[in-house]
C-alpha positions in Angstrom: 0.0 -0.2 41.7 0.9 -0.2 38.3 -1.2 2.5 36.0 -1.7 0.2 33.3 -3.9 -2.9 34.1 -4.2 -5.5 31.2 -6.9 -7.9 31.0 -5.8 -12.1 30.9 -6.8 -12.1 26.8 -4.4 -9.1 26.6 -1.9 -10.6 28.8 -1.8 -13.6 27.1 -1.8 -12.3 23.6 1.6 -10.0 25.3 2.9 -13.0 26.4 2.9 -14.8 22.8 4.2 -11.8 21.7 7.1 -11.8 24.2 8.6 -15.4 23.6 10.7 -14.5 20.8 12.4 -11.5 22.2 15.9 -11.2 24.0 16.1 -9.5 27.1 17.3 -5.9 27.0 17.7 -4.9 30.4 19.8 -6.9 32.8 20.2 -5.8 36.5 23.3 -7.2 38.5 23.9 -7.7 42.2 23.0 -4.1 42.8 19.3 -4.7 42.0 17.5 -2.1 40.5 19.0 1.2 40.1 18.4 4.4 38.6 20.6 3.4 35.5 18.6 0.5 35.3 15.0 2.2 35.7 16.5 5.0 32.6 17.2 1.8 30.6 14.3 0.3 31.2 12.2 3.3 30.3 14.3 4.0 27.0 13.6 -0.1 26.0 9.7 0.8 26.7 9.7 3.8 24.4 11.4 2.5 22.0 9.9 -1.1 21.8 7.1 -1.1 24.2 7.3 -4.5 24.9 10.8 -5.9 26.6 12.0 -8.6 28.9 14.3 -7.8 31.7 16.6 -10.5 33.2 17.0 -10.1 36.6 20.0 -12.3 38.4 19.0 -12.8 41.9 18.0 -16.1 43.2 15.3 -14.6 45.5 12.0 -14.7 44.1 10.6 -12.1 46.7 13.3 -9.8 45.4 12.3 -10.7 41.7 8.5 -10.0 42.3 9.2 -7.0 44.3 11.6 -5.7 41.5 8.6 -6.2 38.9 6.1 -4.3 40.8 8.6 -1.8 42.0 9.6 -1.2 38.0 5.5 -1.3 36.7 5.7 1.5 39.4 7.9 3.4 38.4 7.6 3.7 34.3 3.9 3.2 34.3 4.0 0.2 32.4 2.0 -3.2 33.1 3.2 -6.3 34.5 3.0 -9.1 31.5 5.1 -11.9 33.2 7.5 -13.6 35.6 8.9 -16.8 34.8 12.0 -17.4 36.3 14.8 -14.9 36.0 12.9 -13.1 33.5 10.1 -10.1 33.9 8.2 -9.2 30.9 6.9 -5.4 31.1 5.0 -3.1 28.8 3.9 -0.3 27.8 2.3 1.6 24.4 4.7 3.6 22.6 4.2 7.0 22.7 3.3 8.6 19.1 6.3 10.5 17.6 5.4 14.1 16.6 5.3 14.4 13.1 7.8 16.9 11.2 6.4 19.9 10.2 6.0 21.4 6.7 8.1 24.4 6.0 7.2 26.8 3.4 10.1 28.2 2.7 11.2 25.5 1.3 11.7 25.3 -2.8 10.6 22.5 -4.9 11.6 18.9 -4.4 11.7 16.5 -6.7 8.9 15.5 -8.9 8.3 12.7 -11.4 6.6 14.6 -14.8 5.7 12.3 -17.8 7.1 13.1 -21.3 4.9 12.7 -24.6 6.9 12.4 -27.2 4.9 11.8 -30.8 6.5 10.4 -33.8 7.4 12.6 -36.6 5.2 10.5 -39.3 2.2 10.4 -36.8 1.9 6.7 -37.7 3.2 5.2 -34.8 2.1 5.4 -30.7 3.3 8.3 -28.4 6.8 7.4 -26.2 6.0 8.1 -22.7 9.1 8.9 -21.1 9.1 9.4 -16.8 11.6 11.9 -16.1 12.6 12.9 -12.1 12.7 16.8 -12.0 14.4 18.4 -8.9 13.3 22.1 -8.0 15.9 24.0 -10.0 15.0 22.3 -12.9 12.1 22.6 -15.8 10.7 21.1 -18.2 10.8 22.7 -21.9 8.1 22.7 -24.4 10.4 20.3 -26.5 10.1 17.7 -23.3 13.7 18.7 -22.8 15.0 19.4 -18.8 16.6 23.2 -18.4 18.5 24.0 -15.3 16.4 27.0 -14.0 18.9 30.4 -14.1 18.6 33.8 -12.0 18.0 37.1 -14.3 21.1 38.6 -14.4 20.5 42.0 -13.9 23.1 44.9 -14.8 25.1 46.6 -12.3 23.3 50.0 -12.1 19.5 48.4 -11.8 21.6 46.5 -8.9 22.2 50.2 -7.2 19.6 51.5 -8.2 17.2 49.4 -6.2 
């Protein structure tokens, strides 16, 4: 029994959303194999919805290959309609990256005032990408941020 049960609205809704979509799983005349049960699973976490074409001209061994894969990757039945079973199954969230503090700056966007000399005339706003060994000068210019150099006795010293 599959561990995912979908109500007719939701099957049908699946099924609308499954007409357009090329089957990525194809099992031969050896039926349904392991290889074919890790491909199946891989399709279903990466699309969540997939069709599988299945090329036996037994429709027991068709039905009996659907349930058999629900089983097995916890996914829901959508459809059988000919040589083709439609499965899914949600797609599991991603984990998101984590933040690392250790990290220097990245890039930035600072805007640049820049008034006219007479005063008369509006304010040029210039937007200027600054990458974390970079600064911005009080003329508005961009400076390449440099290590101290420190002499060669404070070096032993320390």
């Amino acid at each position: 029994m599959p561990a995912i049960h979908l109500t007719p609205a939701q099957r049908k809704e699946k099924r609308g959303d499954a007409h357009h979509l090329d089957p990525v799983v194809l099992i031969g005349d050896q039926g349904l194999t392991d290889a074919v049960v890790r491909e199946a699973d891989l399709a279903l976490k990466a699309h969540g919805l997939i069709k599988v074409r299945m090329f036996s001209d037994s429709r027991p061994d068709r039905e009996a290959a659907l349930a058999s894969l629900a089983d097995r990757l916890n996914a829901a039945p959508v459809q059988h309609i000919g040589k083709l079973l439609v499965l899914w199954r949600p797609i599991p969230e991603k984990p998101k990256a984590e933040v690392r503090d250790d990290r220097g700056a990245g890039p930035r966007v600072v805007k640049i005032l820049k008034f006219s000399k007479s005063g008369s005339q509006r304010a040029q706003i210039k937007k200027i990408t600054v990458f974390g060994n970079q600064r911005v000068t009080a003329g508005g210019e961009i400076k390449r941020v440099q290590k101290r150099v420190t002499s060669v006795k404070k070096k032993a010293a320390d």
